[in-house]
C-alpha positions as CSV (number, residue, x, y, z in Angstrom):
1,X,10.6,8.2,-13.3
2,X,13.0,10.9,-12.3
3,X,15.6,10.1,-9.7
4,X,18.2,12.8,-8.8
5,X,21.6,11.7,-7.9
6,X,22.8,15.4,-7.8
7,X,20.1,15.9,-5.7
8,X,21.2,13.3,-3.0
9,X,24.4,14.5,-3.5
10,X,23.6,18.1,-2.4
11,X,21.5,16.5,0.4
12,X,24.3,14.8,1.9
13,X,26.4,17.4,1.9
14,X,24.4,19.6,3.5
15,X,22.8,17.5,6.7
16,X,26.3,14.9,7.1
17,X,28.3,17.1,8.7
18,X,28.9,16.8,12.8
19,X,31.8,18.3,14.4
20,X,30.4,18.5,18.0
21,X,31.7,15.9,20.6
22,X,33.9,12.9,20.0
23,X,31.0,12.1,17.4
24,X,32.2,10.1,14.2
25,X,29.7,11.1,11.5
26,X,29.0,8.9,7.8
27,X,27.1,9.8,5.1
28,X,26.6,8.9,1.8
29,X,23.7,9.3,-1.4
30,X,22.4,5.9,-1.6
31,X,20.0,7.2,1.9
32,X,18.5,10.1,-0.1
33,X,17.9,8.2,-3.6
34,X,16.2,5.7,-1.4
35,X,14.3,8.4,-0.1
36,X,13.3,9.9,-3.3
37,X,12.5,5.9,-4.6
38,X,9.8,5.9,-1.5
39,X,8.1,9.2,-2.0
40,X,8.0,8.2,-5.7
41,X,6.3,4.7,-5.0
42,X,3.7,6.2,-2.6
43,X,2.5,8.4,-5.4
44,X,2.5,5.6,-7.6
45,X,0.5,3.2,-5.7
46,X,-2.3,6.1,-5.3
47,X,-2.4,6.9,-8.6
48,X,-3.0,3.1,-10.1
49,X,-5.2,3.1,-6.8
50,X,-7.6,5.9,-7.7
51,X,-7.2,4.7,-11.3
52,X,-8.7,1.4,-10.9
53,X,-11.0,3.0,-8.3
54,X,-9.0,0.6,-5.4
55,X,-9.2,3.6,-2.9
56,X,-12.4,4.0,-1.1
57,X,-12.2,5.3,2.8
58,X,-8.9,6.0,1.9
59,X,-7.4,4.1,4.9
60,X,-5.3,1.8,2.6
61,X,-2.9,4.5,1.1
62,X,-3.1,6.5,4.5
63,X,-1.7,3.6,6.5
64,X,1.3,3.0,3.8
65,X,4.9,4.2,6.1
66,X,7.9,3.6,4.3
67,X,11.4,3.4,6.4
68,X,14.4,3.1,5.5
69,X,16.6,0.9,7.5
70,X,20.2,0.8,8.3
71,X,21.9,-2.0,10.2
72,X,24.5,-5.1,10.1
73,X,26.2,-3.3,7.1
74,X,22.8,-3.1,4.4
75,X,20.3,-0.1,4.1
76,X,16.8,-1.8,3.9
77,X,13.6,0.3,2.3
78,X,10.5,-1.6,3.9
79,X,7.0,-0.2,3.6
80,X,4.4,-0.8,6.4
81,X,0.6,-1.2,5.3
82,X,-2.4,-2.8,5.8
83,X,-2.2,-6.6,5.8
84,X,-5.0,-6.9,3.3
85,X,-3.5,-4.4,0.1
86,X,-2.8,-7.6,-2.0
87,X,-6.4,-8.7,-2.1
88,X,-7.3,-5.5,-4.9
89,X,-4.0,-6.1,-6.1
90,X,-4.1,-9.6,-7.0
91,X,-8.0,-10.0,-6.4
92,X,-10.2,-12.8,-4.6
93,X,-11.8,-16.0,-6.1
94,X,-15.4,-16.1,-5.3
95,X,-16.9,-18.9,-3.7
96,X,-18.7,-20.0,-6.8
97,X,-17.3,-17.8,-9.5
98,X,-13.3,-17.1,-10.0
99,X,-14.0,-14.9,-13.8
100,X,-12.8,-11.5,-11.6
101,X,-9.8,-13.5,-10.3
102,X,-8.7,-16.6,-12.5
103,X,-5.0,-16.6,-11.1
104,X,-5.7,-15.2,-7.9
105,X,-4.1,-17.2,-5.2
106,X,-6.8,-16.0,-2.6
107,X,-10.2,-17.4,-2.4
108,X,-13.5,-17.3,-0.3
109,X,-14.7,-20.7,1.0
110,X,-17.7,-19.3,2.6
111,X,-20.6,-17.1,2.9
112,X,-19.8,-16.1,6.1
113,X,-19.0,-12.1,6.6
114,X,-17.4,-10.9,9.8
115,X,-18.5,-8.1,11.7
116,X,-15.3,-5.9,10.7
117,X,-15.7,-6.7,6.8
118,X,-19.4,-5.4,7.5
119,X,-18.8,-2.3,9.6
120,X,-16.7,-1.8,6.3
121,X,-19.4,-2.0,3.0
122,X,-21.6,0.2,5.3
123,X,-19.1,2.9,5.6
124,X,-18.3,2.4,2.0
125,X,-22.5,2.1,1.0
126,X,-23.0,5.2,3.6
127,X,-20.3,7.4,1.3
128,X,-22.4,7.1,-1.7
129,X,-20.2,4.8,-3.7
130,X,-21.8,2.2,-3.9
131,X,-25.3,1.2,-5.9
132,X,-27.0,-1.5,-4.4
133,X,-30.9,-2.3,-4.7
134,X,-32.2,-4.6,-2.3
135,X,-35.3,-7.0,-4.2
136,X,-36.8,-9.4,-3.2
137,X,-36.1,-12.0,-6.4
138,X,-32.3,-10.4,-7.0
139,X,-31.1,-12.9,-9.8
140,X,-27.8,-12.8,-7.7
141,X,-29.3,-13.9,-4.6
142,X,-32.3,-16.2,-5.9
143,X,-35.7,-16.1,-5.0
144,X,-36.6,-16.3,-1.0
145,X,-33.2,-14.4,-0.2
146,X,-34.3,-14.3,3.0
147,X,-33.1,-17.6,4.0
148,X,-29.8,-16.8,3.4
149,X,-30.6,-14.5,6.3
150,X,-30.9,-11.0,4.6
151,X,-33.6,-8.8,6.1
152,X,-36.2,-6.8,4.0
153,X,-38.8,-5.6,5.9
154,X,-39.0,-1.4,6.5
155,X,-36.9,1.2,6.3
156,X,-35.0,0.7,9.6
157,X,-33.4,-2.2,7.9
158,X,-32.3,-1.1,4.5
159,X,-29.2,-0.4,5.5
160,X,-28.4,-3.9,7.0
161,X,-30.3,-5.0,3.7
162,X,-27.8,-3.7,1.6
163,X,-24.8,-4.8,3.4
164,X,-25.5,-8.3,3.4
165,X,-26.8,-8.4,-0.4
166,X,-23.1,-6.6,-1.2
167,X,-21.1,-9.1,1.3
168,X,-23.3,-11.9,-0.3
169,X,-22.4,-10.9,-4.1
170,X,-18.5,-10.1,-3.0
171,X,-18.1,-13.8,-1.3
172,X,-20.0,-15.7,-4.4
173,X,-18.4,-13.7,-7.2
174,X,-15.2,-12.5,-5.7
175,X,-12.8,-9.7,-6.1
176,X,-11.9,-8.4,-9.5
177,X,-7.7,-8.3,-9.8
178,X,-6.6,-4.7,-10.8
179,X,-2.8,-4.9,-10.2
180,X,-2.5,-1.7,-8.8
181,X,0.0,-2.1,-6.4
182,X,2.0,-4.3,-8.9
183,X,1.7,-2.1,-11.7
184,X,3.0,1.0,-9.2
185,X,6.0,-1.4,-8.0
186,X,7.1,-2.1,-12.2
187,X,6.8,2.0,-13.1
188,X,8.4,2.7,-9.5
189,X,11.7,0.6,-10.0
190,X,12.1,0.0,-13.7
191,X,15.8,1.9,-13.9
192,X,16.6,0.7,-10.1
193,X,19.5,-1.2,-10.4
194,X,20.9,1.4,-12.9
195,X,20.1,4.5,-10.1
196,X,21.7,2.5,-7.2
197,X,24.6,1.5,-9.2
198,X,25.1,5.4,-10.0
199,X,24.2,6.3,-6.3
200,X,26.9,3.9,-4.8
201,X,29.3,4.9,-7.5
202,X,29.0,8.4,-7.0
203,X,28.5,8.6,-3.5
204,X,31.6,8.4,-1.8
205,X,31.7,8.1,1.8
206,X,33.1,10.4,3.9
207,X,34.3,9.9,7.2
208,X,35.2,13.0,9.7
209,X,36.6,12.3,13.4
210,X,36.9,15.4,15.6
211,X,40.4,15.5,16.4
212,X,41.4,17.7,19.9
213,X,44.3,19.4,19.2
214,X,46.9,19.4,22.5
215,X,48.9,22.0,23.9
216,X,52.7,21.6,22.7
217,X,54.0,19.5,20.1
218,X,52.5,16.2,21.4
């Protein structure tokens, strides 16, 4: 992982300066290394992502927004993403299998697949991505998978065929941990206490007031 300090330092120097107005203007390196930290974690988390083969739309590492935060005396990096990320990261117990996700602390309790989960395997099924072959007597869904309220009949349906055998096999087998976005969080901040503690210590704070000079010898 390579973090700059001199980097940040030439950052700071170059965009902290203000003279206009009665303006009082602060900066200091500890912004930009926290900057560089973010853009390095982002491209972390999608290479483990594409790695493991987490990314499929895409809409996961799209939606990640990292901010950094200043207030009440701390800087705070937060990162904004989709609610769900931890699910391929630490996986899902299945409903009667937890082998992809022994220590997961997530788990399905149903069959039941909602609407927005389905809209989602048939974008992902639609891309190509994934293989799914819809039988009659699937081992994985027992003979007389109808009942569980697949449909098989005709071509109309194949699609709606497939998305339920997919949601069916997801919610009885689960989701298979890949520690993507943990693994991209260890690389990201291994030397992080060692790069603040250089940022802070190098990156003094400077202070400039603009002072209006008066007539005279006031």
């Amino acid at each position: 992982m390579s973090i700059n300090i001199r980097k940040a330092q030439n950052e700071a120097l170059a965009s902290g300066f203000d003279f206009g107005g009665d303006n009082i203007t602060e900066f200091t390196v500890v912004n930009s290394v926290l900057e560089q930290y973010a853009a390095e974690f982002l491209k972390n988390i999608s290479y483990y992502a594409n790695n493991k083969k987490v990314v499929s739309s895409g809409d996961l590492i799209n939606s990640m927004v990292p901010e950094i935060v200043e207030g009440n005396g701390s800087i705070v990096f937060r990162l904004k993403m989709i609610d769900y990320y931890d699910f391929p990261n630490e996986g899902v117990k299945g409903v009667k299998s937890t082998t992809n996700a022994p220590k997961s602390p997530y788990r399905y309790r149903n069959y039941g697949v909602p609407q927005s989960m389905k809209d989602s395997l048939k974008k992902y099924i639609q891309s190509g991505k994934a293989k799914i072959t819809s039988v009659m007597n699937d081992k994985a869904l027992g003979k007389g998978g109808e009942k569980k309220g697949l449909r098989f009949a005709g071509k109309k349906t194949l699609i709606d065929t497939q998305v339920a055998t997919l949601g069916y096999l997801i919610k009885r087998f689960g989701i298979k941990s890949t520690n993507y976005f943990t693994d991209a969080f260890n690389k990201t901040f291994e030397d992080f206490e060692v790069k603040m503690f250089e940022a802070v210590e190098s990156g003094i704070i400077i202070t400039f007031e603009n002072i209006k000079l008066r007539d005279g010898n006031k």
